[in-house]
N, C-alpha and C positions, 0 to 999 in steps of 0.2 A: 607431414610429407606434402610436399608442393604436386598440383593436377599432375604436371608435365610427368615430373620424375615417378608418379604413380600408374598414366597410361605406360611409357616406357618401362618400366617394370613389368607389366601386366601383358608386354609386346615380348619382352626375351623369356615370362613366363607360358604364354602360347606356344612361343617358335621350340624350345624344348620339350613341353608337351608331344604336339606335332611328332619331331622328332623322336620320341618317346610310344607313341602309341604306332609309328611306322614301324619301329622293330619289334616292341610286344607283339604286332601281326606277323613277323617275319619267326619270335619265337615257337608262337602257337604253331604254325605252318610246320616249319620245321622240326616239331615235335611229332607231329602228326606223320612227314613223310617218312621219318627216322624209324616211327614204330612200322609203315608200309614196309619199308626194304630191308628191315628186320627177317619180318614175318616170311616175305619174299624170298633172304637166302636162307632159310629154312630147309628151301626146297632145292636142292643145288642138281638136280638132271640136268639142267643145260650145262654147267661147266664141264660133264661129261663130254660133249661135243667138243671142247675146248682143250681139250686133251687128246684128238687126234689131228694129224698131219694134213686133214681136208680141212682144219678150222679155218676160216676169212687170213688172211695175210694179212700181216700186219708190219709197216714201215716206222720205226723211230729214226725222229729225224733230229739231230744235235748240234746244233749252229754252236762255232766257237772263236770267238775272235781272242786271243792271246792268253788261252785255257788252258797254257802248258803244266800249271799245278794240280788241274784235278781232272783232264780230258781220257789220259789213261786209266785213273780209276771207272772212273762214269762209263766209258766204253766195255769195260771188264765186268762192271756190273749190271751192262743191258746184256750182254752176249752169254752170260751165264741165267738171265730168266727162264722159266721153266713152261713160257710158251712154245708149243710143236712148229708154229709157222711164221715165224720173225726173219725180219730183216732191219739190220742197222746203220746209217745212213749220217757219217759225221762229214761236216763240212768244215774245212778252215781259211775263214770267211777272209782273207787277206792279212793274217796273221803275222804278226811285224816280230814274236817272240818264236819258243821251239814247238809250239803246237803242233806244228804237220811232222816234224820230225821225228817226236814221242810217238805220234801214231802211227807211224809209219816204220819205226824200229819196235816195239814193242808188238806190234802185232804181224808183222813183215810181212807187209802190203810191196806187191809191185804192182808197176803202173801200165793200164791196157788203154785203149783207145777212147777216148770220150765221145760213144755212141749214146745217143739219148734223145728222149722226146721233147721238145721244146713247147710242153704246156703253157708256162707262163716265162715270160722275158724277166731276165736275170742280170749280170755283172757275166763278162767273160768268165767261162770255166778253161782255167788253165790244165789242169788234167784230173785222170781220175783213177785212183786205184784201188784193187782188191787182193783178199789174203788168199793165198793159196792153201791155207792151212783151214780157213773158216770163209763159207763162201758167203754167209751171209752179210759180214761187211763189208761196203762199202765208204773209201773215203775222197772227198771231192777239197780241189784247190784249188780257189775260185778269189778273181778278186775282190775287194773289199766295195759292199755295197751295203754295208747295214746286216744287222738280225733278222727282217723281211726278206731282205732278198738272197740272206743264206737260207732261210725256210722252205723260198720257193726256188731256190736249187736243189732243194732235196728232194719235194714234192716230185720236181720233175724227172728225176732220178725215181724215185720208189715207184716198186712193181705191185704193192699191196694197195687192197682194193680199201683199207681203212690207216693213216697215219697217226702217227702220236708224235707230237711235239713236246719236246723236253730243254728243259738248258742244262748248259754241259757240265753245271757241279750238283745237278740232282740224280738222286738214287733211287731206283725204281724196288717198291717189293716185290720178288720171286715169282706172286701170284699176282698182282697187281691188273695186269693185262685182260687175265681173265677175267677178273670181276669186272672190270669196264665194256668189255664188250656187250653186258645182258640186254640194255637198254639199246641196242642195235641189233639185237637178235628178236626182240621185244617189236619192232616196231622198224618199218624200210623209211619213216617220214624223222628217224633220229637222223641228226648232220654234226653232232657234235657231243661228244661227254667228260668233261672234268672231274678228276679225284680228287681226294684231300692231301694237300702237301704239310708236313711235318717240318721239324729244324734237324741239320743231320748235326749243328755243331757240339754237340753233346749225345752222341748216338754209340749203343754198343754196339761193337764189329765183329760178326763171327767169318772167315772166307768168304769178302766180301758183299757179306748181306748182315745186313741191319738186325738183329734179335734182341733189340731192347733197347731202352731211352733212359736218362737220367736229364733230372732237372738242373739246368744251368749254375754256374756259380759266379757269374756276372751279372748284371743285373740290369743290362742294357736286353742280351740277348734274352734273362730271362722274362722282362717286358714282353719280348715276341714272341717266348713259348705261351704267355700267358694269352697273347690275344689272337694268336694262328686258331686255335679253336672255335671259337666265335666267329673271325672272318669267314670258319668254312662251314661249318655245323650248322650256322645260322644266315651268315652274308650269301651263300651259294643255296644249300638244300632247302631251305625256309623260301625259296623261289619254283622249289620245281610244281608242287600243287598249285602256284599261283600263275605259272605259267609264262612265266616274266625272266626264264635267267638270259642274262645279257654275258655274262663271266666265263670263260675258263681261262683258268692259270697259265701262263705260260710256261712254267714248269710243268704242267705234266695234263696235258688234253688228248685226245682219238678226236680223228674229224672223218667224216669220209670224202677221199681224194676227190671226187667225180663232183660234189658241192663246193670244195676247193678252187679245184679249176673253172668252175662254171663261174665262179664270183671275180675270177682273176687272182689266188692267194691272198696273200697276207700286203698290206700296204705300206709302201714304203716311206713314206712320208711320214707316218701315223705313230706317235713315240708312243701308245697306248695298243699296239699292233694285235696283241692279244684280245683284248677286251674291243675293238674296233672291226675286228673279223668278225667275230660272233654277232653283233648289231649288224652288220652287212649281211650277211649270209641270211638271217631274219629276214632283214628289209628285201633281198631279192627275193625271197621266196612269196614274202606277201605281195609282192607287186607282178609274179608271175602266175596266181593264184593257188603257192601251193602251203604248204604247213611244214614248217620246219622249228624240229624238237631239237631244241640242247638242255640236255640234263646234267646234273649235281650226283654224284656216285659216293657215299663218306667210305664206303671199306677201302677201295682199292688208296696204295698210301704211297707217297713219293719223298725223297727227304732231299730236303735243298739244305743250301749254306745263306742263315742269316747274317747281315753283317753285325760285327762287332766292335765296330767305331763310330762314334757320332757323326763324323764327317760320311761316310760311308753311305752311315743310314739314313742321315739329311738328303742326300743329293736322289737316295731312290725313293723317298717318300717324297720328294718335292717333284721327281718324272712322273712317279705313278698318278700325282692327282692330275698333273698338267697333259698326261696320258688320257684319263676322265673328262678334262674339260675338251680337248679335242676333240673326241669322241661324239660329245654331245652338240659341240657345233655342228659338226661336221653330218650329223643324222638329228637335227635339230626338225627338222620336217614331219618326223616320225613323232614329237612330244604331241600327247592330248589329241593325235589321228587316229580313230577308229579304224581307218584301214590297216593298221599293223599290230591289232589283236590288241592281247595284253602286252604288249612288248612296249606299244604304241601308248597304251591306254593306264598302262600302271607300274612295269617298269624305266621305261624314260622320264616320266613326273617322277617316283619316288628319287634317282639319281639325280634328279635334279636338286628337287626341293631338299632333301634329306644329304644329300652324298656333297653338291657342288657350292651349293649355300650356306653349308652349315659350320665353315670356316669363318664368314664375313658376319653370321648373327652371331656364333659362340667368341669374337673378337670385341665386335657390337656390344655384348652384354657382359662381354669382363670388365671391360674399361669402362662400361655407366655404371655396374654396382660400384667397383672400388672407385669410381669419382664421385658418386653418390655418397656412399660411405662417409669420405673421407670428409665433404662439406657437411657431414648430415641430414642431405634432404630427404634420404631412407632411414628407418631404424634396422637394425640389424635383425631384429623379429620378422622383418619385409621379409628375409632370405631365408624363410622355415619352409615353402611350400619346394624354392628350388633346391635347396639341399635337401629334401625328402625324394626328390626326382632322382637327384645322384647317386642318392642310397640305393633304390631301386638299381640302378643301372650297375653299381656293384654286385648287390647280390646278383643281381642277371648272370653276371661275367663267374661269378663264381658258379651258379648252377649249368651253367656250360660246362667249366671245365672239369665237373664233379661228372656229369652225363659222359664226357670223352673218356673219363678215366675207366668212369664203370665198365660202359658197352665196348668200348675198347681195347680196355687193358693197357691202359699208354705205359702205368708208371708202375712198379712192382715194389719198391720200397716206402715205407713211411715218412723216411727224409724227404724224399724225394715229392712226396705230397704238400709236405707242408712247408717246402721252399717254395713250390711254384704258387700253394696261397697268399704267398708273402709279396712273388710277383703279381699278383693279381690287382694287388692294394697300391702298387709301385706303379702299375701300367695305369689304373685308372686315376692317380691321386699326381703323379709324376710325369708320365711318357705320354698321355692324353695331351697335356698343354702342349708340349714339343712336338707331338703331330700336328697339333693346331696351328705353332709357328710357322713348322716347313710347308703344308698347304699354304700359307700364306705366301711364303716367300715363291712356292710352285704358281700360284696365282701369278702374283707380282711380273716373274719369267715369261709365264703364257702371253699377257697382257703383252710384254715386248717381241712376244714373236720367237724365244726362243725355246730350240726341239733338239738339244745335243743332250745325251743320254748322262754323262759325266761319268766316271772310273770309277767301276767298284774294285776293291780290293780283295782278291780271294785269299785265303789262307791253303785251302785244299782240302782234298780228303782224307779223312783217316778211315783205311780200313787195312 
């Protein structure tokens, strides 16, 4: 084996290392916070409070730009939660399909004066109307200005002292709400708490609420049953002892409005608008001297629709990461600055190093072993330490989704276990490299400047 092709090996065997022992810390953490808020609902008095009609108000806000296959469901299934103090807040963000129309015959809304507070600058709101049958919703028709700035036309609408932002093909559980509040009741310096989102595309339906999952029989979708677990169990909660979460979901977050509007909402530029908020809200807070909590919640559960076509799933995995690197430009000031805590000091490095770079080494070190390889200048015995690394990262993936199953209860059937081990081996042996692609091609887009979201395909809901 030639010097060169020995350091270079020695270099992609470090950078997955690295890689490698930044999540082993994120496992441990989130082993640890998981047994905390275990032990924690244990003791369930406070949801007591959350059971009566003085509980905090709470605003869901539902941006939907040509959401006519699953806008009725989604709406049908916040408006029957079993929260005492809700209010629901759908927007049809300049909708070119029958979105406003299904909502507006399906729940028979008419339309009253568009009185409202103008917290943050929006798109023209062309009107606004509510049910005389349910007073809590609210729906707005407003023109097209992005998913940002239907956000923050709802914001400006909601009367609740705490929102939740959701998108309009996810489904909220029953109790959901409640469990998300504790960590606001816990503590006046929380601004923000994320849940765990599940896949609804395989979900049992009982009047419209979710009572049980089955595991996928495609094997695209079932790749994202296999690695939604990890993303949240481990990508989110394995942050909150450390201090560092920068994430909530767009599917399914509580912000409190008054931190909202202090930062100016959601940004409209920002194709990462979710995960770009929460960095913001941090960053002002440190720079005004004060501390701002966003936490990781695993019970409370929401189920979105994963896509189920390659095309689909490329165009959002290739937003999301270019969503990431905007992000980190854009609060690039905050990397390795002690003045922005741990957010500054351990979660910006690790997104960087671990999240933003780990496309260009893992591309870097496919193409020198198998060029390596192929001339000989490595023996194939070179590649025992890093296929020992990948082993590890398997078993990882499977003891995650052994841990959701248990404390959970995700999956009730035998088959149903021993499908989603199969995707387990599929995601990390298969759907791994293909995430690897579309970051690359998300890259490539960023580099030219381009921030267009591209068409997901919905299928809808079944319930």
């Amino acid at each position: 084996m030639s010097l060169a092709a020995l350091v270079l090996l020695w270099v992609v065997f470090v950078a997955v290392a690295v890689s490698l022992a930044a999540q082993v810390t994120l496992y441990i953490s989130a082993a640890i916070e998981l047994h905390r808020v275990r032990r924690r609902d244990r003791h369930q008095l406070w949801r007591r409070m959350l059971t009566s009609p003085l509980a905090p108000r709470i605003s869901v806000l539902v941006p939907a730009y040509n959401e006519s296959a699953s806008i009725v469901d989604s709406v049908t299934n916040l408006l029957s939660l079993t929260y005492p103090n809700l209010e629901v807040i759908a927007v049809s963000d300049g909708s070119t399909d029958d979105t406003l129309e299904r909502l507006t015959t399906a729940f028979n809304m008419a339309p009253v004066l568009p009185v409202f507070r103008r917290l943050i600058p929006t798109a023209e709101i062309k009107q606004l109307f509510r049910s005389p049958d349910d007073a809590r919703l609210v729906v707005v028709d407003k023109q097209n200005g992005g998913k940002a700035d239907a956000l923050n036309a709802a914001v400006n609408m909601a009367s609740g002292e705490l929102v939740c932002a959701i998108d309009a093909d996810t489904v909220v559980a029953h109790n959901a709400l409640q469990q998300l509040l504790a960590p606001f009741l816990a503590s006046n310096e929380t601004v923000a708490v994320g849940g765990t989102v599940r896949l609804v595309n395989t979900a049992v339906w009982s009047e419209s609420e979710v009572t049980g999952m089955r595991a996928p029989t495609r094997f695209l979708v079932g790749a994202q049953a296999a690695e939604y677990p990890r993303a949240f169990l481990v990508g989110r909660l394995g942050w909150n002892p450390l201090g560092g979460n920068l994430i909530i979901s767009g599917a399914f977050g509580v912000f409190r409005k008054s931190a909202l509007a202090e930062v100016g909402g959601y940004e409209h530029q920002s194709i990462g608008e979710d995960m770009e908020l929460v960095v913001r809200l941090r960053r002002a807070a440190s720079e005004r001297g004060r501390r701002a909590r966003v936490e990781f919640s695993p019970n409370p559960v929401a189920y979105t629709e994963a896509p189920a076509s390659l095309r689909t799933l490329a165009r959002q995995r290739n937003r999301w990461f270019r969503g990431l690197l905007d992000v980190l430009v854009r609060h690039r000031r905050m990397v390795f600055n002690p003045r922005y805590g741990s957010a500054g000091m351990i979660a910006m490095p690790y997104f960087v190093v671990v999240e933003a770079l780990s496309p260009i080494v893992e591309a870097f070190g496919l193409m020198f072993v198998l060029v390596a390889l192929a001339i000989g200048s490595i023996p194939p015995s070179a590649l025992v330490p890093i296929a020992v690394l990948y082993l590890i990262s398997i078993c990882a993936s499977y003891a995650v989704v052994i841990t959701d199953d248990l404390v959970f209860e995700t999956y009730h059937r035998t088959r149903d276990r021993v499908r989603l081990a199969s995707y387990v081996l599929f995601e990390q042996i298969v759907f791994r490299p293909l995430t690897l692609v579309w970051r690359l091609w998300g890259l490539w887009l960023f580099l030219q400047g381009r921030t267009e979201w591209g068409k997901h395909d919905r299928r809808g809901l079944t319930t």
